[in-house]
N, C-alpha and C positions, 0 to 999 in steps of 0.2 A: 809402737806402731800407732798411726793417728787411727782417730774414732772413725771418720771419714774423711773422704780424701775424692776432688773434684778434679780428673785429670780430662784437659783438652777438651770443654763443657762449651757446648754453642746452643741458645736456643733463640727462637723468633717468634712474631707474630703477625705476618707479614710486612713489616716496619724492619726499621734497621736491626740488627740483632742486639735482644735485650742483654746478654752472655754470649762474649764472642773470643773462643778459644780460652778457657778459664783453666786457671788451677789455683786449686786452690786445698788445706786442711783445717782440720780440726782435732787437736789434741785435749786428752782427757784430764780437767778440773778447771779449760779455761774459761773464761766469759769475755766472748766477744763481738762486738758490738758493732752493726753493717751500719755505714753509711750512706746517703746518696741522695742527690736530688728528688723529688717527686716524678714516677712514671719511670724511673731509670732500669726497674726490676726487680728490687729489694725483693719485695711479696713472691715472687717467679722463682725465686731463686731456694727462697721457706718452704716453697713446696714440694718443689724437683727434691729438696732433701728429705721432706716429712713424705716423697713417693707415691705422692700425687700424680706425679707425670714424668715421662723418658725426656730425656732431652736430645736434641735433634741429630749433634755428632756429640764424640766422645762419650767417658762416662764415668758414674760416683760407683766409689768402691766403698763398701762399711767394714768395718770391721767385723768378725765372725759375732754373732747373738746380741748385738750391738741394738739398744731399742730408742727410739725416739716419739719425742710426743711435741704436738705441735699447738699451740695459744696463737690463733688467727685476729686480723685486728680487728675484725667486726663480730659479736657477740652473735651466731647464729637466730633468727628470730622462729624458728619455728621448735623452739626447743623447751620442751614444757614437761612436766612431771615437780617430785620433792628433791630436794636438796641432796637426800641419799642414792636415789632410782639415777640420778644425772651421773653423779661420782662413779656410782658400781659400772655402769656405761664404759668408762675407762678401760674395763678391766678385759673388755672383750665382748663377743656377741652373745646371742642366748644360747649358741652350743656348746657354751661352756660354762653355762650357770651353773648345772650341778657339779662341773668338774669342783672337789677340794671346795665345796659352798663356804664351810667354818673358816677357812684360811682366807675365802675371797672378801666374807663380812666381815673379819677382825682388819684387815688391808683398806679396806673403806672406811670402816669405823675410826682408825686410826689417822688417818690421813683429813678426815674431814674434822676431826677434833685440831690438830693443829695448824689447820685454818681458821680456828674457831668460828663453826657453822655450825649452825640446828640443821639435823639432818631433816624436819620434818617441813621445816617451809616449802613454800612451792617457788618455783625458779621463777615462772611470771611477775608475782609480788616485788623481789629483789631489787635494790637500789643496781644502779649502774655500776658500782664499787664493788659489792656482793656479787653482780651475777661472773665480776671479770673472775673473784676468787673463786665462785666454784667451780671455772673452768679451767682454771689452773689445777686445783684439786682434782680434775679427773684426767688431765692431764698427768700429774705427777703421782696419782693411785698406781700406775702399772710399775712407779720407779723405775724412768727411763733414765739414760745414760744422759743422753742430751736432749735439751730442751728448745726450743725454739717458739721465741717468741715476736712478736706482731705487732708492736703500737701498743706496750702493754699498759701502758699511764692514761692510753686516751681517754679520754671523758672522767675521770678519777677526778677524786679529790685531795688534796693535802694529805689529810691522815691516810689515804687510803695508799696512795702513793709511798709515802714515808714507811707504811707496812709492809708494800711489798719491796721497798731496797732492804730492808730487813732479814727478809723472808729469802729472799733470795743470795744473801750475802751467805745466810747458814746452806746452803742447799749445796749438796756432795756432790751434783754433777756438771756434765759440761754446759756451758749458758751460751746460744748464741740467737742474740736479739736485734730487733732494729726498735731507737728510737728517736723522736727529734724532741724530747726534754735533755736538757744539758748538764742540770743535777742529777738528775737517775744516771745517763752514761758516766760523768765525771765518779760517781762512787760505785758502779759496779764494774767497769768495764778494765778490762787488764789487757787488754790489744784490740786496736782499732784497725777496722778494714773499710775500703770506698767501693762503692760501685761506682763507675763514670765511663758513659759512651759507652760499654758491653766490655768495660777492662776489670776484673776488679785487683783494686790496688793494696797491697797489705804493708800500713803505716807501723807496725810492730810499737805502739809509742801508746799515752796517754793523749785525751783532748788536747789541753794547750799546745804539746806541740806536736801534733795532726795538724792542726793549724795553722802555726810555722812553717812546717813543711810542705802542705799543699798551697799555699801563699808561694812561697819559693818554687816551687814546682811548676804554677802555673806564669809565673812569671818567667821563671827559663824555658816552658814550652812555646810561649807568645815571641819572646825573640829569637826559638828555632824557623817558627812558622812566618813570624817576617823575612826571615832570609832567602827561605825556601818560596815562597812571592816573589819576591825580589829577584832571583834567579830564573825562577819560572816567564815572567815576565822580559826578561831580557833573551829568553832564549825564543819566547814567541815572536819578540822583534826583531830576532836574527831570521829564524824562519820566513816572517814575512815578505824577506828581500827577494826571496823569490830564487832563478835560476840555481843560483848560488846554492843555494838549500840542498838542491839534490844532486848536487857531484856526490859522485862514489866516496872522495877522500872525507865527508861529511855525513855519510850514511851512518855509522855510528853516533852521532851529535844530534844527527833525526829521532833515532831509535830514542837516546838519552831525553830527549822532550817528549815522546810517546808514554816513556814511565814517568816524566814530573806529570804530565798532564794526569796518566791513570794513578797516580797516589793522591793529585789533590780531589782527584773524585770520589777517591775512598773515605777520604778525612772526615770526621766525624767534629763538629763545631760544637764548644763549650756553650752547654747550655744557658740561656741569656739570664738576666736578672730581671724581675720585677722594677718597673719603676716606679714608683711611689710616688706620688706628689700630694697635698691635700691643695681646696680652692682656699684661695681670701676670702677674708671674710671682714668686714666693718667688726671693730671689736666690741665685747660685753661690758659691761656697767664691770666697777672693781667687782663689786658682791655678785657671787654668782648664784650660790644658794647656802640658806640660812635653815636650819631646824631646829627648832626649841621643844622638849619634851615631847617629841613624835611619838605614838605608839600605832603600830593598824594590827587587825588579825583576821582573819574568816572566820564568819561566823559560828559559834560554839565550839572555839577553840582559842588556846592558848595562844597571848597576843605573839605574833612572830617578830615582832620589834615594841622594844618596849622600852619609853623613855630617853627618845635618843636625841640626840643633840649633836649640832657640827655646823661650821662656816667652813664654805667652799668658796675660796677669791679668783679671781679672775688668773690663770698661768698654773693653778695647781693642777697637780699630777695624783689622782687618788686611786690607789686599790681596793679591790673587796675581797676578802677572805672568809672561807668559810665551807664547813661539809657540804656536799650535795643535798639538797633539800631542805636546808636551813633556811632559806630568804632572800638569798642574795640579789634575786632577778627583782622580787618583790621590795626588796630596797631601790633599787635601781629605779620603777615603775613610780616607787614612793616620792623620791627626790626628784626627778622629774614632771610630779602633777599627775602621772594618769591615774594612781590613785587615790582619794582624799585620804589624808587622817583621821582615826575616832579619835585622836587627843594632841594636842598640843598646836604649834602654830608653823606652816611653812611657809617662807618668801621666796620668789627667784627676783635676779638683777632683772636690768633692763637689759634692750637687745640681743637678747639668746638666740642665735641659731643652731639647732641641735644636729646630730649627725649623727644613729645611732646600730649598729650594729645586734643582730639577734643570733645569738647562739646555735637556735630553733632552724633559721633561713627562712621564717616563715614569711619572708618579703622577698623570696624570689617561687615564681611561676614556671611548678615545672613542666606544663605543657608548651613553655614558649622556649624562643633561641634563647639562647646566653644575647647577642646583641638587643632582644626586644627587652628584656629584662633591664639592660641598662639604659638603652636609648629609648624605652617608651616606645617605640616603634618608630624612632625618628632616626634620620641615616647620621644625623648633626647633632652634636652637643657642645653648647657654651662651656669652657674651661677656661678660667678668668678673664669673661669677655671676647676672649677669644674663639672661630668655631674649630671643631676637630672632630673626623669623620669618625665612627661608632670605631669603625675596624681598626682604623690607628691608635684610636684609644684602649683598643681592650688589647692591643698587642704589648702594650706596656707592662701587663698583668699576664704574658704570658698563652695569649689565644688567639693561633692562626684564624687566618679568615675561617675557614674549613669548619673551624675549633668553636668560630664566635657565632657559625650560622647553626650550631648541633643543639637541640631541644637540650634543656638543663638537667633532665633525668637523665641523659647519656654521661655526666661530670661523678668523677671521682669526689672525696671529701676535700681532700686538697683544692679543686678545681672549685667547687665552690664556696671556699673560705675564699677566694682571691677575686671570684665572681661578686661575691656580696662586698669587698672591700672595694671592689670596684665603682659599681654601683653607689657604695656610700660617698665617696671623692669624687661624683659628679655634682655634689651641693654646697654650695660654699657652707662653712661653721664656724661656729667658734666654742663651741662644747660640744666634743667627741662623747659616745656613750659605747663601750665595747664592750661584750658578753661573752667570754670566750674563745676569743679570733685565734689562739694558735693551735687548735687542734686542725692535725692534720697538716702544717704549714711546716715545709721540710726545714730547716739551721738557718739558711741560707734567707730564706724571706723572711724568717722568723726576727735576725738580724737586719733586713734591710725597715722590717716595721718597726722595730725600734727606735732606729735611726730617722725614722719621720716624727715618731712620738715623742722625741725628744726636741726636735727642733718646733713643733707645734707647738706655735704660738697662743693658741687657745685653753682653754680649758678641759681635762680627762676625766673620766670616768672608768675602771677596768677594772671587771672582772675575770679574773685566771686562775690557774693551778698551777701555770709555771714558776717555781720561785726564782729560774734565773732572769725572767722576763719582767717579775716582779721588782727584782731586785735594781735591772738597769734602767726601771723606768719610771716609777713611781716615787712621792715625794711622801707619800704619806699614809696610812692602811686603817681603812676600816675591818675591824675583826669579828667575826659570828661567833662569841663566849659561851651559848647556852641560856636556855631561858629566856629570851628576845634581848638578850644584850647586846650592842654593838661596841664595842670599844674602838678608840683612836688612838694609833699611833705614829712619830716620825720614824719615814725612811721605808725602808722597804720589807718584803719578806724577812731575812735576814735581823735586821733590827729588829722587827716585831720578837724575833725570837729572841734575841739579846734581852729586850726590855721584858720580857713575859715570865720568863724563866721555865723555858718549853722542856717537853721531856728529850726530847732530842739533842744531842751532846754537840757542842761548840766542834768543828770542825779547826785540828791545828793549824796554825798559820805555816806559809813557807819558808824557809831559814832564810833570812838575808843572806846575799853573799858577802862577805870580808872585801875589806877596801882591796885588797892583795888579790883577790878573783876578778874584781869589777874593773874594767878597763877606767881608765883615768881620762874627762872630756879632753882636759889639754894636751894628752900624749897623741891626740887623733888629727891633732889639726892638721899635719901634712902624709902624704901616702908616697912609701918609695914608688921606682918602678919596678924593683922586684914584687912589691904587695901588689902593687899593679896588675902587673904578670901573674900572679898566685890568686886575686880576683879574677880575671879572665879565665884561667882552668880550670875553679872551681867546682862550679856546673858540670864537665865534663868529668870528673873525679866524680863526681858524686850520681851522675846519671849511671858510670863502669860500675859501681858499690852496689847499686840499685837493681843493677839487673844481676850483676852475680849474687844477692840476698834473691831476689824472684827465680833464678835457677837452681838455687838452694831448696825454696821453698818447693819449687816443683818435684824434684829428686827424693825430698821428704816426703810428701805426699800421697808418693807411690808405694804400695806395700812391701814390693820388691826390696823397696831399699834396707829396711829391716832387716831383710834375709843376708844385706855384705856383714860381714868381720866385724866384731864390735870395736877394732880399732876405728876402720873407717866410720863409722857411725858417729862416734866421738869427734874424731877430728871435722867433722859434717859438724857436726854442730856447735863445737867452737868455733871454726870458720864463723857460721851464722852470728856467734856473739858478738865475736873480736870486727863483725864487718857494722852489728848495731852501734859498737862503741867509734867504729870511725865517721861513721854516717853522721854520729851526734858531734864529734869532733868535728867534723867537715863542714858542718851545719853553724857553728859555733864562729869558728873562724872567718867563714862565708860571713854572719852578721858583723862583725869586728872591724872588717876588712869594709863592708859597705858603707858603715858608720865614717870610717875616717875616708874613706873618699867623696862622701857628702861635705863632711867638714874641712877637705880642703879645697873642695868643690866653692863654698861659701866664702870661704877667708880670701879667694885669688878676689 
């Protein structure tokens, strides 16, 4: 029987509905990992299960004694005491301090030693890294079944990160999280589910191909919904003619455009993308910055950079790595002049225009709109010589008018990662400085800022903690060693760890497939018209699969179901297998088949 189980789950907020008719489970040792745009209801959905709050129709069934604990994505700020007093917190309220005291100390004791925490600090003190662990720890003190977690990488560092896929890889129970690092999901996650428009979709698969599949998915919805346009359209122009319309023998063909018109008023539009662009900018001297034996430190302490050295050229791509509170910002500060040196010698090229992003936001004003923020208070802004009204510009980032005139204290974390990026691509540059920029920034933009950082013609600067971010963008990594050392190396996260000899173990490569697997280019160059014909149905095979695995999953979900004959149970869920193996087969052939119709698309 699942652990919980979401049957016919609708909730709102006076907006469209964030969960609209859901089903959905959760069976016991998986870890699975929610998807979804920013604002789409991930968060909503964490809590409806951690029972927070009723949801409006239908409703969650748990399993009998079934416990959950929930790791929210923002670290409570009003939450103060020692390391121990936060963990025992876990366990219940003070009317049950004295219940079994010995058995609830030794349960705390235990759990906060394999956290490895001193029970005696005070939470206040706590690194951003520590304070997420002890919240897990008092989280995982009562030994809940499943766990629910929140953005649990945000603001982490490297090691801190690398600890908790660790940590969680041993952990006995169910896992079901949302995150938007790509390496944390890629290694823990064993079934992938989306939220999108208040549906949620269960991809049964790993990352890479979620990916595939909702690529393919979205592309066969896009030419459902053109057709359905298309029809709709021609049937308002038969309408139009007028008399004609409403003879009796037509009354039905009326009725029929009263439901096209009321479904396209339902339809729910794929939420849009970010558009990115950076200004021109006159480019920089080649040398962009030079440092010969740098060291700085605050005063009566240990230098935080010591001895360091680096040529930055004009088109490099540089990372900064390092624990939190190591120096990284203070590098960053350093290489760009706002700090002097106590030792060594710094240059910059000529014609630097800087362009710099703050982790902090501390460049945006949150008693003003999001549009004063960017436009200064001006309705116009120059984008490469060209003008472009504030509102058309910040729509490209995602912010209705409604959205662009809301005071900045009203914006979620996401909102203002995309606000300050915004704001930053109103200047032209030619040396980007980034601090941080994907926390909070769902897959999706996270990818679409890469693909500008990659085409940016200028000069980078980045500090992160994503290593897959690291990895697709960076040419070359500054490392925070210890002891103010900074080391350099090529490539990206990944390399560093190659060249360093990290404790972290090499990750196996994927098997090539055999010549005998891999379709052959020249067997593709022409496509019958049976493959023709078996292109064109593909879609439709595989939309039938799709909903009978989601009526599958519904039937499961239900407790009841447990209660048929362990035959049918069985055969219930081989069905479910034997339909993921054609789904992938279907998927498989679908790409085969599109390959050689391009190719003989190209050859006529």
């Amino acid at each position: 029987m699942a652990l919980i189980g979401l049957r016919d789950v609708c909730i709102g907020f006076g907006g469209p509905l964030l969960l609209d008719h859901v089903n959905f489970y959760i069976e016991r040792r998986e870890r699975v990992c929610l998807l979804g745009r920013n604002g789409t209801g991930k968060s909503t959905l964490m809590r409806l299960l951690n029972g927070e709050f009723a949801p409006d129709e239908g409703e969650i069934v748990f399993q009998q004694g079934v416990r959950v604990s929930f790791l929210p994505q923002e670290v409570p700020r009003e939450i103060s005491g020692t390391i121990l007093e936060i963990v025992a917190s876990g366990l219940g309220g003070p009317e049950t301090a004295h219940n079994d005291a010995g058995n609830r100390l030794n349960r705390v004791e235990k759990t906060i030693s394999r956290m490895d925490l001193d029970p005696g600090e005070r939470f206040e003190t706590l690194s951003a890294g520590l304070k997420r662990r002890t919240m897990l720890a008092r989280g995982l003190v009562s030994e809940p079944d499943v766990l629910l977690l929140d953005e649990p990488t945000n603001h982490l560092d490297i090691d801190a990160i690398t600890w908790m896929e660790e940590f969680l890889l041993r952990f006995d129970g169910t896992l079901l999280f949302v995150t938007h690092d790509r390496e944390f999901l890629k290694k823990l996650a064993t079934r992938t589910v989306e939220l999108d428009r208040g549906r949620l979709i269960d991809w049964s698969c790993d990352y890479e191909t979620f990916q595939k599949r909702k690529q393919a998915a979205l592309e066969t919805e896009a030419v459902h919904r053109q057709r359905f346009d298309e029809k709709l359209a021609r049937e308002e122009a038969w309408v139009r003619q007028g008399v004609k319309a409403r003879r009796t023998r037509n009354e039905g063909r009326v009725r029929e455009l009263e439901r096209l018109r009321e479904a396209r008023r339902a339809r729910r539009e794929v939420i849009g993308s970010v558009r990115f662009k950076a200004q021109d900018s006159a480019s920089s001297g080649k040398l962009v910055i030079e440092a010969e034996g740098v060291s700085f430190g605050y005063s009566g302490e240990k230098p935080v950079i010591d001895d360091f050295s680096t040529v930055i050229m004009r088109g490099d791509k540089t990372g900064i790595i390092g624990p939190n509170g190591s120096g990284k910002t203070t590098l960053l500060r350093l290489l760009l002049g706002d700090l002097p040196p106590e030792k060594g010698v710094l240059r910059h090229g000529v014609n630097l225009e800087t362009a710099y992003f703050d982790q902090l936001r501390a460049q945006l004003d949150e008693s003003k709109s999001v549009a004063e923020n960017v436009g200064d208070g001006n309705d116009i802004i120059l984008f490469n010589g060209k003008p472009r009204h504030i509102i058309g510009y910040l729509n490209d980032f995602l912010f209705s008018p409604e959205r662009a005139r809301s005071p900045v204290s009203t914006l979620s974390g996401g909102e203002r990662n995309r606000l300050l990026l915004a704001r930053m691509f109103t200047k032209p540059s030619n040396l980007l400085v980034l601090d941080e920029p994907t926390n909070d920034l769902d897959m999706e933009t996270l990818e679409l800022l890469e693909d500008l950082l990659l085409d940016y013609p200028g000069t980078l600067l980045l500090v992160s903690h994503d290593r897959a971010f690291l990895n697709n963008v960076v040419t070359s990594t500054l490392v925070f060693e210890g002891e103010g050392r900074v080391g350099e190396y090529v490539g990206g996260y990944d390399d560093w760890v190659r060249q360093s000899g990290p404790k972290e173990p090499s990750r196996p490569e994927k098997p090539v497939k055999s010549e005998k697997q891999r379709p052959k280019r020249e067997s593709r160059l022409t496509i019958s018209y049976k493959e023709q014909r078996e292109l064109e149905q593909i879609p439709g095979i595989i939309e039938l699969l799709e909903a009978e695995q989601n009526e599958l999953y519904r039937s499961m979900s239900d407790p009841a179901f447990y209660r048929e004959s362990g035959a049918e149970v069985a055969t219930a869920k081989a069905r479910l297998q034997a339909i993921e193996e054609e789904l992938e087969e279907a998927y498989q052939r679908w790409e085969i088949l599109e390959m050689k119709a391009r190719d003989a698309a190209n050859a006529r």
